[in-house]
N, C-alpha and C positions, 0 to 999 in steps of 0.2 A: 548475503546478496550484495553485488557490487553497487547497486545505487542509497544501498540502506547503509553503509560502510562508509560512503561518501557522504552520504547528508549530516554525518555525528562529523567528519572531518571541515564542512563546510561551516556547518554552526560551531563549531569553536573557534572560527576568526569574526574577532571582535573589531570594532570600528573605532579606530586612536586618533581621530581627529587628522589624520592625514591622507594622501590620495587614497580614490574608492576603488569600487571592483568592479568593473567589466564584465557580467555574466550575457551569455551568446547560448541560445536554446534552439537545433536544427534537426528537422524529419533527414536519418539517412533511410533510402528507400532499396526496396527488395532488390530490384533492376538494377546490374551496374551500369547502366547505358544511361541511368536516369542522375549518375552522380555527377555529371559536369553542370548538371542544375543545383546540385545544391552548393556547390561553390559560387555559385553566379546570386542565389541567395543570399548565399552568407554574406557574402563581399556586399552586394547590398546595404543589410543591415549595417553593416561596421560601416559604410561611406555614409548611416544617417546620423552615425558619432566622430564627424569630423569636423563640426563648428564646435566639437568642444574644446576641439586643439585649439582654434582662434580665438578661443572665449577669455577677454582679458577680465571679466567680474571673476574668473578662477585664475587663484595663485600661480604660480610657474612651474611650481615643482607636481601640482594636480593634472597641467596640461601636458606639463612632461611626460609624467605616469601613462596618462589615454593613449599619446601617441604611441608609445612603447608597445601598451596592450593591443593598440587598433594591428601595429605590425606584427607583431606575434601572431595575433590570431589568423591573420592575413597566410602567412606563413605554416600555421597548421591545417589553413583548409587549403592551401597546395598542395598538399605532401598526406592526406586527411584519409586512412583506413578504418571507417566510421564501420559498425558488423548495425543490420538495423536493430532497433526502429529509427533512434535519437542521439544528439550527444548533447551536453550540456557542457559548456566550455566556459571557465573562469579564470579572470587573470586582473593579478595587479603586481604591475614591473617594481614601483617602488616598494615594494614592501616582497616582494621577490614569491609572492605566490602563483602559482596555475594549477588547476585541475581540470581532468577532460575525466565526464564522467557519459558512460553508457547506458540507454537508456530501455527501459523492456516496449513502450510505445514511443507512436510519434509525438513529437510535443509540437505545440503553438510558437511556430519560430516567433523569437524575439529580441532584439538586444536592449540591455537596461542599463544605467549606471547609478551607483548606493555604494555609501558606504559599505554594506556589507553584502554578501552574494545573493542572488535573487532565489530564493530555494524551494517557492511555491509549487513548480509543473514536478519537482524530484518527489516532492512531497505525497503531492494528489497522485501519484504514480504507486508509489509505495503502500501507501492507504487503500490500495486497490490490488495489489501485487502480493496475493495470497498462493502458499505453496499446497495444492488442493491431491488429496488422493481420489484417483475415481474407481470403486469395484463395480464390475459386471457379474453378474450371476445368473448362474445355468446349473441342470442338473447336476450335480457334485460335482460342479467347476467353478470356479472363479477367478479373474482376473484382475490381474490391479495397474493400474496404469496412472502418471504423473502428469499434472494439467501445466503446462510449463505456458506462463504468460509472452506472448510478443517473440515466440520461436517458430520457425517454418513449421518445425512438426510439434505443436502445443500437447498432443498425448501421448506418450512413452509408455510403453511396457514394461514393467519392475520386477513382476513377478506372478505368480499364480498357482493357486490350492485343487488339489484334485484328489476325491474322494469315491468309496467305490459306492453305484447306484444300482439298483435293480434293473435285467433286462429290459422289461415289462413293466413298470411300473401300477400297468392298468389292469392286471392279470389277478382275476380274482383268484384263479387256483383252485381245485377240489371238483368234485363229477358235476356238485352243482353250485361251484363257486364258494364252498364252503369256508373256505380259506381264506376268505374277503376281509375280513377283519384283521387275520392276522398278516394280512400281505400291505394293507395301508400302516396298520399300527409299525411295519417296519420301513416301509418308505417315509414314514415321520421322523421317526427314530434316526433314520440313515441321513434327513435332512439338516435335523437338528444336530448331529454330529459334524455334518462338514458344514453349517453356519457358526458354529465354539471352534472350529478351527481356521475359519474365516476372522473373527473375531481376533483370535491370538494374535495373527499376522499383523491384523490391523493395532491392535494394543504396541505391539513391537514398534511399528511405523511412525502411532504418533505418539508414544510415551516408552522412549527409546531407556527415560530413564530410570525406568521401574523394571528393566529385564536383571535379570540375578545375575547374568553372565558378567554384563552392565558395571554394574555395581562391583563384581570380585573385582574386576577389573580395576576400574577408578579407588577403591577403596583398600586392596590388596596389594595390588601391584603398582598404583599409584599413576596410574596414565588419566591424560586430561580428558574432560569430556570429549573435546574436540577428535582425538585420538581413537576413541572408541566408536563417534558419531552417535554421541549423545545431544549433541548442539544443534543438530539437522534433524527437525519434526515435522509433521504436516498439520498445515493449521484447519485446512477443512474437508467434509468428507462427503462423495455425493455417490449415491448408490443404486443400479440400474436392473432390472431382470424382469423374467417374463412371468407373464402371471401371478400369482399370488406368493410368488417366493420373495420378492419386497417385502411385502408385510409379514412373512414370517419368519426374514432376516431380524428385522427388528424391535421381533418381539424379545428376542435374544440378546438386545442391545445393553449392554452399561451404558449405568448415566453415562461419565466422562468420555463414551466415545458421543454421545447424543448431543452431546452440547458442541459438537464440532460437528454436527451435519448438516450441509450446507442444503438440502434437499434430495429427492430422487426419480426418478422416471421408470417408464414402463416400454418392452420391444425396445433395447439398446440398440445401435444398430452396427453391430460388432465385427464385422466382414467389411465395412465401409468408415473407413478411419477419419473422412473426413464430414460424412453425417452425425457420426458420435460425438466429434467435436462441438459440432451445432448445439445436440442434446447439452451434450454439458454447461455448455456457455450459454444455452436460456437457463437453465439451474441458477447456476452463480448470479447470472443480471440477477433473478427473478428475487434472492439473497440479501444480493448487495443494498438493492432498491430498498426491500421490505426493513432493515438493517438502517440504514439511511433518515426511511419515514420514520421509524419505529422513535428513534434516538430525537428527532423533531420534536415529533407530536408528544415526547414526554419533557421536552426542556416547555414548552409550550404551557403544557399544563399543570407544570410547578412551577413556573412564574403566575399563570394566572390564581395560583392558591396562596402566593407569597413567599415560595420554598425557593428550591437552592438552582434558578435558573434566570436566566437575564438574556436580553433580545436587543439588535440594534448595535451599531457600531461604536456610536461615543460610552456605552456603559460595559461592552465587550472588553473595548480599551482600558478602561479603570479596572474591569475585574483581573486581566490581563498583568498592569500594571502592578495588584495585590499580590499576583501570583497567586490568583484564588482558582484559574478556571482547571478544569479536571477533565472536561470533553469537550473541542471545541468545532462546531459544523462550519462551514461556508460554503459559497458559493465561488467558482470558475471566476464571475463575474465582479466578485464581489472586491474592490480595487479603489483605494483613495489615497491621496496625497493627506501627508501629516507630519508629527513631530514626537522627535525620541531624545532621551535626558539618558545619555549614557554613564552616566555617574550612578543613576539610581533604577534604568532601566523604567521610569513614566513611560509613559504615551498616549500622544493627544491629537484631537485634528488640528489643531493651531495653537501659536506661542510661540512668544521670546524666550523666556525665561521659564523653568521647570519651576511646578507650582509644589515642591515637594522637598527639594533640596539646593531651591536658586541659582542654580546653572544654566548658559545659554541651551537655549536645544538645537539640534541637529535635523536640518529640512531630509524629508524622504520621499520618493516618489511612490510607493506604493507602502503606507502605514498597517497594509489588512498582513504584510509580510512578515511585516514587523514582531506585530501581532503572534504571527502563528510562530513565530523563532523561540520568541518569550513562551509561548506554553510548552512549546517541546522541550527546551531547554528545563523547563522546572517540572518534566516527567509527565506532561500532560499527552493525552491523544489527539489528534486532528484529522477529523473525517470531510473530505470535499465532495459535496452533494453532487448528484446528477440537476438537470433543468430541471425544476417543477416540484422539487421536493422540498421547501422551505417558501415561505413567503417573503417575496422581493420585500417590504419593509420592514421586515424580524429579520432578515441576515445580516451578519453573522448572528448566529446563538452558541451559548456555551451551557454549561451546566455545570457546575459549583462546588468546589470544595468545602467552603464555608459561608458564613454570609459576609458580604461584601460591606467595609468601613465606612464609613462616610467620606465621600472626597472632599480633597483638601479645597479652599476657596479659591479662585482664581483661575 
């Protein structure tokens, strides 16, 4: 995925004590009629980073750098073939970087200046930016279809399983029906054959790398994952149909497809491609949400046992700082000013001097960003809550590698 591709290129620029980065975050919108607004946005934002040019408490060569970026960017959004939702645009002229990256939603226009690129909206995007299969199920039919996030048509058609059913399925058969048992025992039979062939499909789709062909392949002839589309999985699975053929898909189910399902519904509405849509996306919210709380309410109740969870900004920081965190939640809102020791990678809400290896520190506009760079960078995950789903004085929470050291005095 192109914003997931970008954010491992984003976070490898580190901050060397000379001019910062310019990060610029804009809604491109569906209408082209509606894109001479988003230049007049954009231009905006950048005319509210223009007292940084004048700004004589910044060095010469920092003010140099702005003006550079303020023209550039000025320059890209003249000339700007933004595809929607978003772009995210990054630049810093002294140090000869820029990146324009696409976005699958709209983001929160904004312009920042930091040391390092502001990579919080790429993030919360990503964290959300699941590659989802959707099956519909009908009498010995089934289709499969691709939930494509922040695209005009979000469900695509990939493929579909058709197996043979009984005319009649309700046909008991015989002068007085006598045949009734042996006509359901084989509408069972014919059900459960095209659900194992449902199944296979789906095993293919999302565990591409367990097909034998697969394998001769990468293993025999030596071609890369990539080559084969071993690399391109689906991460979650949500499954629709009428009556009780739901529940008797998934009596059929393997673990490892079970634990990739995202939910299911009932009356798909499959003739109507943009009510199905609906259906699916209350699935996923309903998912994401439960996902969300789930992962709260247990950092919640192993901090309050003493275990491997910690709440609150100043001790998130220090766990942070350990490279202890393993899962870290926040909130949209959740935003403060602070202080980073790029020597040793600390971070604090204030200070001169790094209480860890006596180095000045480095002022930052928003420290919660900081934060989230540091855990992904040392492998960690980061989930950005909806409204309401963590409590405003417990945000941020993480959940712990280890137990967290004692911090240093100061």
């Amino acid at each position: 995925m192109i914003a997931r591709a970008a954010l491992d290129r984003l976070l490898d620029f580190r901050a060397d004590g000379g001019p910062p980065v310019v990060s610029v975050y804009a809604a491109a919108p569906v209408d082209p009629k509606e894109k001479v607004h988003v230049r007049a946005r954009v231009n905006s934002l950048l005319q509210g980073l223009d007292p940084l040019v004048e700004n004589r408490e910044l060095d010469r060569e920092t003010r140099l750098s702005i003006r550079q970026d303020i023209e550039r960017l000025r320059e890209v959004v003249a000339d700007e073939h933004w595809r929607p939702h978003g772009v995210g645009l990054f630049c810093c002229s002294a140090r000869d970087f820029f990146e324009s990256v696409e976005l699958p939603r709209e983001p929160r226009e904004r312009a920042l200046v930091d040391a390092t690129p502001w990579v919080r909206p790429i993030a919360a995007m990503i964290d959300k930016d699941h590659r989802v299969c959707v099956v519909t199920l009908d009498r010995g039919h089934a289709v499969f279809w691709e939930h494509r996030v922040g695209r005009d048509d979000e469900l695509v058609r990939i493929d579909e399983v058709e197996d043979r059913v009984l005319r009649d399925a309700d046909h008991t058969g015989g002068r007085f029906g006598g045949q009734e048992y042996t006509t359901h025992h084989k509408v069972t039979e014919l059900a459960k054959k095209h659900f194992r062939h449902v199944i296979a499909r789906l095993e293919k789709l999302f565990f591409p790398e367990l097909d034998h062909e697969v394998q001769y392949e990468e293993v025999v002839e030596g071609r890369s994952p990539r080559d084969v589309g071993a690399d391109e999985s689906y991460d979650l699975l949500v499954v629709a149909g009428h009556g009780e053929r739901v529940s008797g898909f998934l009596e059929e189910f393997p673990d490892r497809l079970r634990q990739r399902l995202a939910g299911t519904f009932t009356d798909p509405s499959v003739d109507d491609r943009k009510a199905l849509e609906v259906q699916v996306d209350e699935v996923l919210e309903r998912w994401e949400r439960d996902r969300e709380q789930q992962g709260v309410e247990h950092v919640l109740e192993v901090e309050a046992m003493g275990g491997l969870g910690v709440t609150g900004l100043h001790t998130c920081l220090w766990a942070a700082s350990s490279k202890a965190i393993d899962t870290l939640f926040l909130r949209e809102q959740d935003e403060a000013p602070g202080v980073v020791c790029d020597g040793c990678g600390w971070l604090g809400e204030e200070g001169e001097v790094c209480p860890v290896d006596g180095r000045p520190l480095r002022r930052t506009p928003d420290i919660v960003d900081e934060m989230l760079q540091s855990v992904l960078r040392d492998s960690g995950t980061v989930h950005t809550l909806e409204d309401g789903v963590a409590p405003e004085a417990r945000s941020p929470l993480a959940h712990l590698r280890f137990p967290l050291p004692p911090e240093p005095p100061g």
